[in-house]
N, CA, C, O and CB atoms as a CASP TS submission, in Angstrom:
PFRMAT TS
TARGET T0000
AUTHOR 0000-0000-0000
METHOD Language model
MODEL 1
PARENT N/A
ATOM      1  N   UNK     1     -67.653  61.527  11.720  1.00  0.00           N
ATOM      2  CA  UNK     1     -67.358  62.704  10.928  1.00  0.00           C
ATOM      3  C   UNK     1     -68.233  62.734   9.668  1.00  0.00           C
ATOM      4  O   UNK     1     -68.905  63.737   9.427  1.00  0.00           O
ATOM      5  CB  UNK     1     -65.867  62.736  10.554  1.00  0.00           C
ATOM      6  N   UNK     2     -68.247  61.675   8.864  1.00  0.00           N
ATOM      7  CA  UNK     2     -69.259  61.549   8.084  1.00  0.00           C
ATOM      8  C   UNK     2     -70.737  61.702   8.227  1.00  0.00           C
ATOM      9  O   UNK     2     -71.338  62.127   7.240  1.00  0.00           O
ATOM     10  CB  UNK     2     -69.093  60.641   7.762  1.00  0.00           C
ATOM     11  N   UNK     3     -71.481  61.390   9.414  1.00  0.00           N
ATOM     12  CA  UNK     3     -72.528  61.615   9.632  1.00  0.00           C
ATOM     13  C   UNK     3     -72.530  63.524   9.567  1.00  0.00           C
ATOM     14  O   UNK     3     -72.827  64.052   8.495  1.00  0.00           O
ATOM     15  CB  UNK     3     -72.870  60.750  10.955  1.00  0.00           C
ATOM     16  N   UNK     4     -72.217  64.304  10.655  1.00  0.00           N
ATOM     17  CA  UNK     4     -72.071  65.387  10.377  1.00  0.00           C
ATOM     18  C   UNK     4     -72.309  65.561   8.701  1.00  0.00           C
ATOM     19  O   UNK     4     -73.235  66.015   8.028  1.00  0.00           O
ATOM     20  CB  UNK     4     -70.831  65.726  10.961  1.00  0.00           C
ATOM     21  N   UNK     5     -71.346  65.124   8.468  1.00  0.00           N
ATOM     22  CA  UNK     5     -71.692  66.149   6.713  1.00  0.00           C
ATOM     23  C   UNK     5     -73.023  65.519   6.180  1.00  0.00           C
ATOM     24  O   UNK     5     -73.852  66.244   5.630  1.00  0.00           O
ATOM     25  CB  UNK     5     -70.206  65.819   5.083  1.00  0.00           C
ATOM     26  N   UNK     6     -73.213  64.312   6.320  1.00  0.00           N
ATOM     27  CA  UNK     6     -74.509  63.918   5.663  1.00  0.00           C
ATOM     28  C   UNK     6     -75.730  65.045   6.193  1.00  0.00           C
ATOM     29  O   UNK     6     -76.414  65.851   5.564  1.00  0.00           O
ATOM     30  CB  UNK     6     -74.896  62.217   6.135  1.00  0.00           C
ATOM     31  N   UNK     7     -75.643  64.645   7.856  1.00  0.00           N
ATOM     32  CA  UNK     7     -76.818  65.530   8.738  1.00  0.00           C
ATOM     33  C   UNK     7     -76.814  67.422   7.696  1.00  0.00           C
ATOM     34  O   UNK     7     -77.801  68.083   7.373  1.00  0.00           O
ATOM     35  CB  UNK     7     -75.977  65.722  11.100  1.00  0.00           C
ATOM     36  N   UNK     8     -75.369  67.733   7.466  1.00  0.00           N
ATOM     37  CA  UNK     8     -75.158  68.965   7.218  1.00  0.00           C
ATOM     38  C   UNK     8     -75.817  69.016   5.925  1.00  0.00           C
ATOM     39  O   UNK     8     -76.620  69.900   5.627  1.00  0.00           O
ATOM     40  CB  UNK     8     -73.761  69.382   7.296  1.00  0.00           C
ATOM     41  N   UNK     9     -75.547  68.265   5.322  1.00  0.00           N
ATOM     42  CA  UNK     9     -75.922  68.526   3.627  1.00  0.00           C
ATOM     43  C   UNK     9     -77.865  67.632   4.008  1.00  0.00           C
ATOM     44  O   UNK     9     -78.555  68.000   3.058  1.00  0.00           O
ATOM     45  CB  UNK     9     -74.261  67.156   1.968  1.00  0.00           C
ATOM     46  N   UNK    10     -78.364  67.122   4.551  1.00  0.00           N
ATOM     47  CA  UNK    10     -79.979  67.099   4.505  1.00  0.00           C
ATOM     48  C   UNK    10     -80.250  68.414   5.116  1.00  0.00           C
ATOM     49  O   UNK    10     -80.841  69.144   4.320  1.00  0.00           O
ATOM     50  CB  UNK    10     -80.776  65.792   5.390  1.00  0.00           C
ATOM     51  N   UNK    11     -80.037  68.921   6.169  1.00  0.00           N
ATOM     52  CA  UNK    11     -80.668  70.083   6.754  1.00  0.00           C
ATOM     53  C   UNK    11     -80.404  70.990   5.917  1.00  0.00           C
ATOM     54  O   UNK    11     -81.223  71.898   6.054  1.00  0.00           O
ATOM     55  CB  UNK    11     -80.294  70.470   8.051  1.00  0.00           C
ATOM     56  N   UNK    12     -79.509  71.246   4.942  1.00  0.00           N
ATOM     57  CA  UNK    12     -79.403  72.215   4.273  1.00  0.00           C
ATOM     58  C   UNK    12     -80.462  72.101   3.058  1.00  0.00           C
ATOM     59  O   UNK    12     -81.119  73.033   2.595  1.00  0.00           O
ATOM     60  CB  UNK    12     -78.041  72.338   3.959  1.00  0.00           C
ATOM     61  N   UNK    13     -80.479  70.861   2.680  1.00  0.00           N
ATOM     62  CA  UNK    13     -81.773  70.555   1.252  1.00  0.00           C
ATOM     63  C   UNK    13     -82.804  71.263   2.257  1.00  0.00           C
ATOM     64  O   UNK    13     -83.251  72.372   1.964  1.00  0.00           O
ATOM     65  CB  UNK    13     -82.361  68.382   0.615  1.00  0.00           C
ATOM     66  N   UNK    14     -83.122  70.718   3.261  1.00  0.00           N
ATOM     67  CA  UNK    14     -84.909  70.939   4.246  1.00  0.00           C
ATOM     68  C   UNK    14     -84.657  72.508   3.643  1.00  0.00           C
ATOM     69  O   UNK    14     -85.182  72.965   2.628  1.00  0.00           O
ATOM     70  CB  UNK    14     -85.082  70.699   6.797  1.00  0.00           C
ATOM     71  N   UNK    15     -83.944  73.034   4.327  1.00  0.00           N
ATOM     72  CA  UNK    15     -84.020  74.370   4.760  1.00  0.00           C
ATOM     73  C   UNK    15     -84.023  75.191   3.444  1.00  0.00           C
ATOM     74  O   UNK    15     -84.576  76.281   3.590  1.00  0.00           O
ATOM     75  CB  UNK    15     -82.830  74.745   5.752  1.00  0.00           C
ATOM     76  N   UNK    16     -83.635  74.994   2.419  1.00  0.00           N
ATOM     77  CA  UNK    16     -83.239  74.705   0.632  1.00  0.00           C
ATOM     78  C   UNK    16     -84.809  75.264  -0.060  1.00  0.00           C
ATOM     79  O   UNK    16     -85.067  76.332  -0.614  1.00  0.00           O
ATOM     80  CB  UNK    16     -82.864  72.445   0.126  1.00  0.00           C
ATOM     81  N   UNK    17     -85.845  73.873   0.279  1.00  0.00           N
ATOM     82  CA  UNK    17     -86.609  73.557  -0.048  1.00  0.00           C
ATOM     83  C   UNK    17     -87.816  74.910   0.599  1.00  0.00           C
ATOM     84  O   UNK    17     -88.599  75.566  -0.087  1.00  0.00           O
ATOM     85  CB  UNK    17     -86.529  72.127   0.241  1.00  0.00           C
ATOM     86  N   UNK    18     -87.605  74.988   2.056  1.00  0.00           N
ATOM     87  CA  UNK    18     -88.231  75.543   2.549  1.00  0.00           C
ATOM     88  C   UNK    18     -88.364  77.085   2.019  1.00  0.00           C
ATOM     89  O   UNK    18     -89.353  77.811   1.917  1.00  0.00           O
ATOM     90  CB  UNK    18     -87.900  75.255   3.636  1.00  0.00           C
ATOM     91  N   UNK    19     -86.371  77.396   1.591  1.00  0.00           N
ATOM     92  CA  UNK    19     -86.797  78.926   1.355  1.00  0.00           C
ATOM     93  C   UNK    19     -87.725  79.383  -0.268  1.00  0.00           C
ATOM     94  O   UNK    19     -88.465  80.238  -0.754  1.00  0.00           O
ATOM     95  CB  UNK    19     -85.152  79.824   1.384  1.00  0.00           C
ATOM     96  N   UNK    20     -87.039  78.142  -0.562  1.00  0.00           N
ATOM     97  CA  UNK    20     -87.787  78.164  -2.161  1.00  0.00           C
ATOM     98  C   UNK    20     -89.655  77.917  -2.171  1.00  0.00           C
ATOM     99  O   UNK    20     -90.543  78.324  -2.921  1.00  0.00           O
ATOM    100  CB  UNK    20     -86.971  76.574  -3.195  1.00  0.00           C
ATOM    101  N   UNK    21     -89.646  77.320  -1.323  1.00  0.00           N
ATOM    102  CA  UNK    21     -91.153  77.174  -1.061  1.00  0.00           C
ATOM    103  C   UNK    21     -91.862  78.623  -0.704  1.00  0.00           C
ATOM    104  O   UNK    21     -92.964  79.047  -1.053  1.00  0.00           O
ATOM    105  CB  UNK    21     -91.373  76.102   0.226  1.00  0.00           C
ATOM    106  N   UNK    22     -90.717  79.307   0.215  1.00  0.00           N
ATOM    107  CA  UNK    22     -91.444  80.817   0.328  1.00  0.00           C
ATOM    108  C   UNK    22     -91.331  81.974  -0.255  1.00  0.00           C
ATOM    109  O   UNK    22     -91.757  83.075   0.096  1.00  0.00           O
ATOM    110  CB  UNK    22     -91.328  81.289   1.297  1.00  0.00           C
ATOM    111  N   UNK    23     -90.303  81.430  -1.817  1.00  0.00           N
ATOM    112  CA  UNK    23     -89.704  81.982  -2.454  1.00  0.00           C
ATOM    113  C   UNK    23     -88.657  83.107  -1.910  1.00  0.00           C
ATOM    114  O   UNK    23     -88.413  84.108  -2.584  1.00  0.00           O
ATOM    115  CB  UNK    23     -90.522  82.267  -3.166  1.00  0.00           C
ATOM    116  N   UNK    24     -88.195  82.925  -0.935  1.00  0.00           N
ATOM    117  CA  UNK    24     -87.238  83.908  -0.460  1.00  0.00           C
ATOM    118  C   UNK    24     -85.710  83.408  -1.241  1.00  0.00           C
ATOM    119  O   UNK    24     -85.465  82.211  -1.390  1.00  0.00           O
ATOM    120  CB  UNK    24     -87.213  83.879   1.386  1.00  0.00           C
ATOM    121  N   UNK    25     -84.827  84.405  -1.664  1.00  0.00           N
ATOM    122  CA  UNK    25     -83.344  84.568  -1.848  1.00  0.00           C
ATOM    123  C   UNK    25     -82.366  83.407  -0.850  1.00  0.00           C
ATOM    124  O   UNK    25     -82.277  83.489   0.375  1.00  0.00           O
ATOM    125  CB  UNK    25     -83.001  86.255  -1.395  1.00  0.00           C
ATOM    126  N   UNK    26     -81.929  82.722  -1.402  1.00  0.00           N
ATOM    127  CA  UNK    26     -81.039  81.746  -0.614  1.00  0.00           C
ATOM    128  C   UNK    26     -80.137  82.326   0.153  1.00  0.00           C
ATOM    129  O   UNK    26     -79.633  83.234  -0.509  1.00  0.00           O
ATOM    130  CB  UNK    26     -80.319  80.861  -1.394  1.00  0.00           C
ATOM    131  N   UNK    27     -79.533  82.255   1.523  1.00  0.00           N
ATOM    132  CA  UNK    27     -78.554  83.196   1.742  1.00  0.00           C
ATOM    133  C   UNK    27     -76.996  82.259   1.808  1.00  0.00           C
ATOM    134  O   UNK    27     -76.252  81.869   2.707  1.00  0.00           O
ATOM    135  CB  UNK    27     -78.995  84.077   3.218  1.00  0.00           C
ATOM    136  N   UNK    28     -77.011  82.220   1.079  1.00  0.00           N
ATOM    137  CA  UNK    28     -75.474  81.837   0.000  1.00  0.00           C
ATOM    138  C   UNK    28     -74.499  82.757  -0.814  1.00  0.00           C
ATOM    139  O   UNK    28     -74.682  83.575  -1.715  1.00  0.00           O
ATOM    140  CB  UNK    28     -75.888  81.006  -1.214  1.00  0.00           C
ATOM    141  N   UNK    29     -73.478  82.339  -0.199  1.00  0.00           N
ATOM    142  CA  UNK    29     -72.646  83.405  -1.822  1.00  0.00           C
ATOM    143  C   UNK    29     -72.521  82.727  -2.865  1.00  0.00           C
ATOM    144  O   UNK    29     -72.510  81.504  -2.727  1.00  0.00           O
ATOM    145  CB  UNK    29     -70.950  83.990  -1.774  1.00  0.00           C
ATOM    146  N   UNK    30     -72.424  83.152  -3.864  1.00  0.00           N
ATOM    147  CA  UNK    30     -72.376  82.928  -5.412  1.00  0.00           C
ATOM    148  C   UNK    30     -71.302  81.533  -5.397  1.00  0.00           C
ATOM    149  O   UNK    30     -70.789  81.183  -4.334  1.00  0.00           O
ATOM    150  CB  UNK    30     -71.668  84.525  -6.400  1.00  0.00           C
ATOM    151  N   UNK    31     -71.007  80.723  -6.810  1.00  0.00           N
ATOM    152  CA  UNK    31     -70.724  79.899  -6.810  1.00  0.00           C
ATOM    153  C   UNK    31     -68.735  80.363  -6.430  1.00  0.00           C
ATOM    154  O   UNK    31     -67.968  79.851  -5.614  1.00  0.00           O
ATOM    155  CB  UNK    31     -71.457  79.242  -8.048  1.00  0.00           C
ATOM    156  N   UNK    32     -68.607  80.997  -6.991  1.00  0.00           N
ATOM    157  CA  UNK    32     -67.076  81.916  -6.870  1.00  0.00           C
ATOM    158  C   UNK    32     -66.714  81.719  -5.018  1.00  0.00           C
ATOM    159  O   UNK    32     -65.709  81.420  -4.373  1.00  0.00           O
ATOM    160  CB  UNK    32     -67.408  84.171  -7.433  1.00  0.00           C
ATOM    161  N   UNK    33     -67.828  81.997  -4.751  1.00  0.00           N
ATOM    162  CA  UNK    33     -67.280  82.040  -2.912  1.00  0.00           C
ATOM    163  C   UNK    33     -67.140  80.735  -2.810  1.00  0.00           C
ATOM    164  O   UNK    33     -66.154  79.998  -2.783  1.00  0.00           O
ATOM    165  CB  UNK    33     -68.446  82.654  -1.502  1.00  0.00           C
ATOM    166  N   UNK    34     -68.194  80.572  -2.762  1.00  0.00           N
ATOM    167  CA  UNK    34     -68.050  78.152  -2.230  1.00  0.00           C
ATOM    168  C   UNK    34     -66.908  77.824  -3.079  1.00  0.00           C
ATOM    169  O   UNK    34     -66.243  76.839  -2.761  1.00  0.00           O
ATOM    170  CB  UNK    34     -69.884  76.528  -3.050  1.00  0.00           C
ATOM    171  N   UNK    35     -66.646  78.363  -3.904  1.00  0.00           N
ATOM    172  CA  UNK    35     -65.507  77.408  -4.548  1.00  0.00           C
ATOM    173  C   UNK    35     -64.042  78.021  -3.916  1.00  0.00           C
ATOM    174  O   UNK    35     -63.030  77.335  -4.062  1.00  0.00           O
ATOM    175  CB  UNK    35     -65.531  77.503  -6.480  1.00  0.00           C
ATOM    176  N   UNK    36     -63.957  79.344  -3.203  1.00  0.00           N
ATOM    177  CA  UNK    36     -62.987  80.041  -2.590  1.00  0.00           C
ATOM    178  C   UNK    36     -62.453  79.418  -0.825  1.00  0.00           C
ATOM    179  O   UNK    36     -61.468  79.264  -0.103  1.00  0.00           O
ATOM    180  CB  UNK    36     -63.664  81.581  -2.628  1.00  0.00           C
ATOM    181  N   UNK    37     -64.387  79.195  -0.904  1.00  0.00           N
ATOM    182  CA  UNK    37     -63.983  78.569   0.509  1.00  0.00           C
ATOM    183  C   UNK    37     -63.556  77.053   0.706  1.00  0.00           C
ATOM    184  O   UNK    37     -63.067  76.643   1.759  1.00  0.00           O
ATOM    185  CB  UNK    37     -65.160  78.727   1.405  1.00  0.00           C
ATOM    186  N   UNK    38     -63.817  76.166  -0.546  1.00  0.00           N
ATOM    187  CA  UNK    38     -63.388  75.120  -0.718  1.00  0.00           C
ATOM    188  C   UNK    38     -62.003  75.180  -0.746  1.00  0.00           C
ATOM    189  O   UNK    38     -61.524  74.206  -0.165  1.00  0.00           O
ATOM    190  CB  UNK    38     -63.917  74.626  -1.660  1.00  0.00           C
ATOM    191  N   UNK    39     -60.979  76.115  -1.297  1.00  0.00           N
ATOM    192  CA  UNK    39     -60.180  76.297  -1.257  1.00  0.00           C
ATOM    193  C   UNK    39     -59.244  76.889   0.183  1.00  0.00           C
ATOM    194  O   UNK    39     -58.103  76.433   0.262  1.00  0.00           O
ATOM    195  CB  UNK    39     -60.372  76.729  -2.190  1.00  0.00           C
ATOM    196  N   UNK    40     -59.504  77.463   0.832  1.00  0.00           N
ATOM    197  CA  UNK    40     -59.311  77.510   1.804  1.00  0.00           C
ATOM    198  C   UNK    40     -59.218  76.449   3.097  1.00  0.00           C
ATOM    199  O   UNK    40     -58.452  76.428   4.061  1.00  0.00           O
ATOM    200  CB  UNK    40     -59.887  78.203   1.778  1.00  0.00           C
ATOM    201  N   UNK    41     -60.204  75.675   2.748  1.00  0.00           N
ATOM    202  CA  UNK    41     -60.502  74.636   3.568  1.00  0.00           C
ATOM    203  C   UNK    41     -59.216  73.773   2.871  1.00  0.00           C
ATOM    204  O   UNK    41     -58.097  73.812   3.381  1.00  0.00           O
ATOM    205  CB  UNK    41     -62.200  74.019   3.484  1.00  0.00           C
ATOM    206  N   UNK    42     -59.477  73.073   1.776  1.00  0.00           N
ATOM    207  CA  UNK    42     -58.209  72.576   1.289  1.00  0.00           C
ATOM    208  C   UNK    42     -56.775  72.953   2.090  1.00  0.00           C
ATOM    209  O   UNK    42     -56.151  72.205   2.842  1.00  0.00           O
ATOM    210  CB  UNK    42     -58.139  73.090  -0.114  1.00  0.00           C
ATOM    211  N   UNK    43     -56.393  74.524   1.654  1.00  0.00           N
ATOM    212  CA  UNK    43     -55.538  74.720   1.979  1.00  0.00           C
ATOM    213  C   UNK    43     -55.069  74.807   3.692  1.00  0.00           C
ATOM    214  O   UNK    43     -53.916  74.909   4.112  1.00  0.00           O
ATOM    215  CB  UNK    43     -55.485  75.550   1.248  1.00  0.00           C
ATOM    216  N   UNK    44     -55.788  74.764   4.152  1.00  0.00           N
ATOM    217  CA  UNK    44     -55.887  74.371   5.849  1.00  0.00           C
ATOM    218  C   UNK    44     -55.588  73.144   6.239  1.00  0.00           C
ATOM    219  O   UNK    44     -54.850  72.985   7.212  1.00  0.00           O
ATOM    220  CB  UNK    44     -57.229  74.492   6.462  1.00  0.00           C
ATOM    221  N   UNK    45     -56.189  71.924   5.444  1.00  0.00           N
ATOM    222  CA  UNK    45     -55.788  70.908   5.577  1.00  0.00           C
ATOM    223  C   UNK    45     -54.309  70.523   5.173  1.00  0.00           C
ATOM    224  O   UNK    45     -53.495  69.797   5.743  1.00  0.00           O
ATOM    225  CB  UNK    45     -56.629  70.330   5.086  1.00  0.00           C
ATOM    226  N   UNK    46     -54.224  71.330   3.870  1.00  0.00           N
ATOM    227  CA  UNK    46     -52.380  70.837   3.380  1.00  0.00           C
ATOM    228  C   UNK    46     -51.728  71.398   4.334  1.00  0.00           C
ATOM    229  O   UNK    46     -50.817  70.696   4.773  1.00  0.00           O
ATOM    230  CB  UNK    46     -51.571  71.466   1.796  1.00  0.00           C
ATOM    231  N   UNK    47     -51.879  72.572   4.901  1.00  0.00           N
ATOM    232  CA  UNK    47     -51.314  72.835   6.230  1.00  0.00           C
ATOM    233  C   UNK    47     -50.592  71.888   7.223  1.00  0.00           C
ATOM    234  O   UNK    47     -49.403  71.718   7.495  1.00  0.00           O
ATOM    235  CB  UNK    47     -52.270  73.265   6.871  1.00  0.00           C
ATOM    236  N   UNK    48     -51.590  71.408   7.603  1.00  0.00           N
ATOM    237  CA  UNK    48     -51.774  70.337   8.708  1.00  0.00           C
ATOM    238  C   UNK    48     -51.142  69.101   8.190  1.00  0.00           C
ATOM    239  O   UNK    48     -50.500  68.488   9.043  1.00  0.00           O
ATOM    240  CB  UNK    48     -53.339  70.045   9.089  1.00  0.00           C
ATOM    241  N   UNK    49     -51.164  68.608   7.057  1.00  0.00           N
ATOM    242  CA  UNK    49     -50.569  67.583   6.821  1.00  0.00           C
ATOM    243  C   UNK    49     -49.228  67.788   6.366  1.00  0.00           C
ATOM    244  O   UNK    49     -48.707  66.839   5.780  1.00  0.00           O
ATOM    245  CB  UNK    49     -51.255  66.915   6.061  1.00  0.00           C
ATOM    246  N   UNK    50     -48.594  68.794   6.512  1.00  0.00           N
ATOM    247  CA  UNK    50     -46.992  69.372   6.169  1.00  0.00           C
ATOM    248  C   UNK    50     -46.465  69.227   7.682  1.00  0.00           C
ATOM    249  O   UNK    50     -45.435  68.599   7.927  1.00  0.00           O
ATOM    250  CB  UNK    50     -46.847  71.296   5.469  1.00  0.00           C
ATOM    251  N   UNK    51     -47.369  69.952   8.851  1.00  0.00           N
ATOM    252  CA  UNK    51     -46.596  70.183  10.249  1.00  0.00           C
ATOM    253  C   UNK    51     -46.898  69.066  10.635  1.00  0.00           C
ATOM    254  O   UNK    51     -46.488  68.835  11.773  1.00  0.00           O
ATOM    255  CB  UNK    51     -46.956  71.339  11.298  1.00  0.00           C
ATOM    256  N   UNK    52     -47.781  67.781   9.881  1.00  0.00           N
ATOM    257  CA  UNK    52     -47.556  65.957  11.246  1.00  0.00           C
ATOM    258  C   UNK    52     -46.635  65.931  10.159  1.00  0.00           C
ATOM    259  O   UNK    52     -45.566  65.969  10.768  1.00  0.00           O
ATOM    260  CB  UNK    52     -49.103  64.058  11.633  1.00  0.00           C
ATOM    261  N   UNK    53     -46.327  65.890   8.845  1.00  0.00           N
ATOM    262  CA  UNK    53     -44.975  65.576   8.015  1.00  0.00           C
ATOM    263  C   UNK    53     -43.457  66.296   9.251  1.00  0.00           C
ATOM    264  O   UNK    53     -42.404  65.753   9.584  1.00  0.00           O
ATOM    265  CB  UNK    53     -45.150  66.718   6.030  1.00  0.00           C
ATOM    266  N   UNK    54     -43.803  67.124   9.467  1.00  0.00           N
ATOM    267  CA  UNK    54     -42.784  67.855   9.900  1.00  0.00           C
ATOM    268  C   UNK    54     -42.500  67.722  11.353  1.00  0.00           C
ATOM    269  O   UNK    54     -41.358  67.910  11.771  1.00  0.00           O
ATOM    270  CB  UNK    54     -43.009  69.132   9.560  1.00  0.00           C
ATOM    271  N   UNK    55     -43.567  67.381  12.210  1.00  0.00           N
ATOM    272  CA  UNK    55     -43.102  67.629  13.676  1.00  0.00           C
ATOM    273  C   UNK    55     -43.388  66.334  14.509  1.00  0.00           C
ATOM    274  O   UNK    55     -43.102  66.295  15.706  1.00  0.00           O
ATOM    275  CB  UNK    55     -43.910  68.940  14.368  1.00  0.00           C
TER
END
């Protein structure tokens, strides 16, 4: 599972690097979204760890 995120977070620098190299617009949302979707993700997980608490 860890590999994934490592692999995820280098291909994302390459690809990072690359758009900045061609100066193109990152296609990212603003810091407000990543931090929304961090939240979400969070909250997906507390999910999940309430229904193995529960079932």
């Amino acid at each position: 599972m860890i590999k994934q995120f490592v692999l995820s977070l280098i291909g994302g620098c390459i690809i990072g690097i690359g758009f900045s190299f061609f100066k193109l617009p990152l296609p990212a949302p603003p810091l407000a979204g990543l931090i929304g979707l961090g939240g979400m993700l969070l909250g997906s997980w507390v999910y999940q760890q309430i229904q193995n608490l529960a079932g």
